[in-house]
C-alpha positions in Angstrom: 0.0 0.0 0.0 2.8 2.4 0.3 3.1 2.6 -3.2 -0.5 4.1 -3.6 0.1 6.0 -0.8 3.0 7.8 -2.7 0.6 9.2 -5.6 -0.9 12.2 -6.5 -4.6 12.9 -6.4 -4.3 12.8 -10.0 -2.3 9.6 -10.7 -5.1 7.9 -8.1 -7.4 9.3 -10.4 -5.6 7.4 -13.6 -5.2 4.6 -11.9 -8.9 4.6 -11.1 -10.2 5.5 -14.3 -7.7 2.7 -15.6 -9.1 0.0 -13.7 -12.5 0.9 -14.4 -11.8 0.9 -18.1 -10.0 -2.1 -18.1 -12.9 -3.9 -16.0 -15.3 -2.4 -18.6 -13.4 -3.8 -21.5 -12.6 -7.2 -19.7 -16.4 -8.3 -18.5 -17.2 -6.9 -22.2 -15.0 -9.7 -23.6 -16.6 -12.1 -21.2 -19.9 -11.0 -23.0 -18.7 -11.6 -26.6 -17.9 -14.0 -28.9 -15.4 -14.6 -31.7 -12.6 -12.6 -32.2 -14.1 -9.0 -30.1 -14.3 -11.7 -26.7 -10.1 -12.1 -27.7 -9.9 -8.0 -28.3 -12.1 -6.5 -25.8 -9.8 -8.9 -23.1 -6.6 -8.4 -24.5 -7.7 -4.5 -24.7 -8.1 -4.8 -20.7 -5.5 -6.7 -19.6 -3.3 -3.9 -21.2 -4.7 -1.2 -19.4 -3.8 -2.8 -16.3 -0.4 -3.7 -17.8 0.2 0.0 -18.9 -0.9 1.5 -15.6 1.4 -0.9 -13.3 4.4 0.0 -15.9 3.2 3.6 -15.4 3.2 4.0 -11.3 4.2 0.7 -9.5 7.0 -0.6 -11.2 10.1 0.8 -9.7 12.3 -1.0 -13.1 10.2 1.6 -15.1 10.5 4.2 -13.2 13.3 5.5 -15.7 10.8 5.7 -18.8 7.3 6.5 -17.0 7.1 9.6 -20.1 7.3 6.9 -22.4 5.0 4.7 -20.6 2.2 8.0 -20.2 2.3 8.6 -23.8 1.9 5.1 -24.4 -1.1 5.1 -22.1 -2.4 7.8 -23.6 -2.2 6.4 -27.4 -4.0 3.2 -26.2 -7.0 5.4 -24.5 -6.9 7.5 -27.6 -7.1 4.3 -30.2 -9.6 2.2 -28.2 -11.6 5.9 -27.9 -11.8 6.3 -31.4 -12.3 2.4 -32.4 -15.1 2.1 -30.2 -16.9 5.0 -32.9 -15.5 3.3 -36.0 -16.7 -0.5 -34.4 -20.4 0.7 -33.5 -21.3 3.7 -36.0 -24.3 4.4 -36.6 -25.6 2.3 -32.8 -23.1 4.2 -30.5 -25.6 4.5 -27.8 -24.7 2.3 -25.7 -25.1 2.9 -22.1 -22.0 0.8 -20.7 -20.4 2.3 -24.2 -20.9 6.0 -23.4 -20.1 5.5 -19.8 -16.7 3.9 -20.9 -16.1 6.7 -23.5 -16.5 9.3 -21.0 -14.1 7.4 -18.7 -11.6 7.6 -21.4 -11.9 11.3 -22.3 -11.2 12.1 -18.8 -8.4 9.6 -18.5 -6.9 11.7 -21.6 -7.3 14.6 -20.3 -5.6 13.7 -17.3 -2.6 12.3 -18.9 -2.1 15.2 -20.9 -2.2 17.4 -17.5 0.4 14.5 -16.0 
């Protein structure tokens, strides 16, 4: 827990947003079939991966700028794929909410 304790209010925020994305896109993949179960998973599990790399481990600690932008060009793709995948039905509650999540998780990195 010391680690947590260590952030910011904003990088708590990240990392909350993070996990709630990545939860999003992993029960999502639990929903599916086919090849979106295998992307919708794979999209969560790196989140999580991203976010660890990004605040809680120490060997990264060297290239966390790297590791932000990176973060921030996986929120920005899946943001943007979600509108290519579902256009015109983008109306989605659990859709919308997780888009909004996103946004704010950008905007966050790009104050980080």
């Amino acid at each position: 827990m010391d680690m947590v304790a260590n952030l910011s209010g904003r990088q708590k925020a990240i990392t909350g947003l993070v996990v709630a994305t990545a939860l999003i896109h992993i029960v999502l993949g639990f929903m599916s079939e086919g090849s979106f179960m295998i992307i919708f998973i794979l999209n969560g599990l790196g989140y999580l991966a991203l976010v660890a790399a990004l605040y809680f481990l120490p060997q990264m600690a060297g290239q966390r700028s790297m590791v932000r932008w990176a973060l921030l060009a996986f929120t920005a793709v899946t943001f943007v794929l979600y509108f290519v995948f579902n256009w015109p039905d983008i109306w989605s509650p659990m859709g919308i909410v997780d888009k909004l999540i996103e946004l704010v998780l950008i905007v966050l990195l790009l104050q980080e």
